[in-house]
C-alpha positions in Angstrom: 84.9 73.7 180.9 88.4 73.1 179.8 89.4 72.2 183.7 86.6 70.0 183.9 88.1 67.7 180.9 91.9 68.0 182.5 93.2 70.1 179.7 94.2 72.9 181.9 97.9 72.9 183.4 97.6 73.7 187.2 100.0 73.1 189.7 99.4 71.4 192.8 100.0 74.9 194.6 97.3 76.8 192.9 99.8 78.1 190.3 99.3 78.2 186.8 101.4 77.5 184.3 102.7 80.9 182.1 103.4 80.5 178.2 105.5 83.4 178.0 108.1 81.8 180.4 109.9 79.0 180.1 108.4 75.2 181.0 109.3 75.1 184.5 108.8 78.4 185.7 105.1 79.2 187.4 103.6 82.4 188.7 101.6 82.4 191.3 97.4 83.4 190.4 96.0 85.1 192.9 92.1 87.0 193.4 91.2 90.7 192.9 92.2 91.6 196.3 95.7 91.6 196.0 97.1 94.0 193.1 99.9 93.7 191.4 99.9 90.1 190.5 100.1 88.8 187.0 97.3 86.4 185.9 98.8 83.7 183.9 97.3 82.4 180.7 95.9 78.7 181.3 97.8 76.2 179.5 96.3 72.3 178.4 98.6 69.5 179.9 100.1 69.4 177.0 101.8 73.0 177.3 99.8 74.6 174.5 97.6 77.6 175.3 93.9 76.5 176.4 92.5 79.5 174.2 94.0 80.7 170.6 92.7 84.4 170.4 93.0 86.0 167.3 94.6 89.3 168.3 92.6 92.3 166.3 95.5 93.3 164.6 96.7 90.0 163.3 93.3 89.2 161.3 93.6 86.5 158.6 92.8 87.3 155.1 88.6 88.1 154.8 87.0 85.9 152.2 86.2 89.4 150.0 90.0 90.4 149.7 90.3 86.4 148.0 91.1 85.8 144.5 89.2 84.5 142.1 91.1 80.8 142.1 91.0 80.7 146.1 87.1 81.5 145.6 87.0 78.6 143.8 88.6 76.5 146.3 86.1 77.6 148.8 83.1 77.0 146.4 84.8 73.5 146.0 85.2 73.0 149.8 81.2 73.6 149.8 80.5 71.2 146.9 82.9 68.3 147.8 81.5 65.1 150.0 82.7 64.2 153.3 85.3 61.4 153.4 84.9 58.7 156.0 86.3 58.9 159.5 89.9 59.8 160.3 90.4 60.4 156.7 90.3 64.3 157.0 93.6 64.9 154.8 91.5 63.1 152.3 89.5 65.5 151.9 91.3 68.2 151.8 93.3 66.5 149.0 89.9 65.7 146.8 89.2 69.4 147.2 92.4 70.4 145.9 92.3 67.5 143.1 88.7 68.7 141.6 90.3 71.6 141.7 92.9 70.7 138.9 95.9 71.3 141.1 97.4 67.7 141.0 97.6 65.3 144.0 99.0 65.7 147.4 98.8 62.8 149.8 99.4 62.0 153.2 97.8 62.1 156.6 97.3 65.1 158.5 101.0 65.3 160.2 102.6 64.8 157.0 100.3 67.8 155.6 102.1 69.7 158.7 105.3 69.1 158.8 105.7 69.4 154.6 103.5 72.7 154.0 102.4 74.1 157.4 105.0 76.7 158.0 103.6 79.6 159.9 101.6 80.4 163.3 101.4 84.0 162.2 97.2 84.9 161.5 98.2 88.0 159.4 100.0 85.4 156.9 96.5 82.7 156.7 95.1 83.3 153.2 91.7 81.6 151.8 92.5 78.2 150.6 94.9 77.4 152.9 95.3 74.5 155.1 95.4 74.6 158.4 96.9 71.3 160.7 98.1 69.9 163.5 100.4 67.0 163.5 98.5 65.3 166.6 95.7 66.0 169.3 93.9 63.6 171.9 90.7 63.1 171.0 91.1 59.4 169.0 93.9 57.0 168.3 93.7 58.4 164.8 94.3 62.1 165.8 97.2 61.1 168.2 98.5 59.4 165.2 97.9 61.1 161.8 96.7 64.5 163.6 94.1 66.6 162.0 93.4 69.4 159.1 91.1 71.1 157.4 90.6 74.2 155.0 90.7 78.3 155.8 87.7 79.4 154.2 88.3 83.3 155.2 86.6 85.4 157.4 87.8 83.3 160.5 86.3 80.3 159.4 87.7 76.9 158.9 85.6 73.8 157.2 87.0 70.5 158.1 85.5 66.7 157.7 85.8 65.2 161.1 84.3 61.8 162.3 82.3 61.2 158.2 80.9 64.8 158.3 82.1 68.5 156.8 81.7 71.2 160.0 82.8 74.7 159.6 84.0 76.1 162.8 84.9 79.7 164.0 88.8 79.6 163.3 89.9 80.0 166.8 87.2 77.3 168.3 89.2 74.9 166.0 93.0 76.2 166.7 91.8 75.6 170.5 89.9 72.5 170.1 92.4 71.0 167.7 95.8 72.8 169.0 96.1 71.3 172.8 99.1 69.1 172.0 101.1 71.0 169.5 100.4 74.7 167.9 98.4 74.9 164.5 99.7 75.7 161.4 99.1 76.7 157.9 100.3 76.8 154.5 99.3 76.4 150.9 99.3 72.1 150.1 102.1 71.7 147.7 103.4 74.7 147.7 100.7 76.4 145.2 100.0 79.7 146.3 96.2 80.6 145.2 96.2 83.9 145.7 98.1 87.3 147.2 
């Protein structure tokens, strides 16, 4: 599905594009029939990987082994309307306002690039936002890019287009990730939990 919308990178040649290599070196993807050949993970046009697996041993926090505050925030998250479209950091930031903790603005890349510090799953706690600073679906997500809230268990709600969706977490690090790699961290700083 992903080649049918031109998000995978694909040579040409046949060749695929490999992550783990740098930008202009491609290996060669070949069928069953001839061993020894490395598959190479399929990459968008935008040299991001096409799928963002969580690896088994790099699980993000479950929603049981949250706090009592970030429990809040995801009870909040639940109870809080949908803002209109393209204003998705806005409702992240009435979430976190109801929820006493002051006011954070900006849009979506700003979110990023001031509190989104880490790519590393075993670090995403409940209540934590989760960005990117751009992606291609819109002139407001190539601008202001997009975020939305980890709710645990793998799951991230986010108001997209007027309405609240909650998505598997790596369905929306894939959908949402093709132009620059997701990120999280907790919005201004305040840490809701272990």
């Amino acid at each position: 599905m992903l080649a049918e919308r031109g998000l995978l990178m694909q040579a040409p040649d046949g060749t695929r594009r490999n992550r783990n290599r740098s930008h202009q070196h491609f290996e060669h993807t070949r069928d069953a029939q001839q061993p020894n050949v490395i598959e190479a993970e399929p990459l968008t046009i935008y040299h991001q990987p096409a799928w963002r697996a969580i690896d088994p041993e790099r699980k993000p926090q479950a929603l049981m082994d949250a706090s009592a505050r970030q429990r809040d925030l995801v009870a909040l998250a639940h109870a809080t309307p949908a803002a209109e479209a393209d204003q998705c950091a806005a409702w992240v930031e009435r979430v976190f306002l109801r929820m006493g903790l002051g006011v954070v603005t900006g849009d979506a890349s700003a979110l990023y690039h001031a509190w989104c510090q880490s790519s590393d799953t075993r670090c995403l706690r409940v209540g934590m936002i989760v960005a990117v600073p751009a992606h291609p679906y819109g002139a407001g997500g190539r601008s202001w890019g997009h975020v939305g809230l980890y709710l645990g268990d793998s799951r991230v709600r986010h108001c997209t287009d007027g309405r609240l969706v909650d998505a598997p977490f790596e369905l929306w690090a894939s959908v949402y990730g093709v132009m620059a790699e997701p990120r999280w961290g907790w919005l201004g700083g305040i840490a809701l939990g272990s």
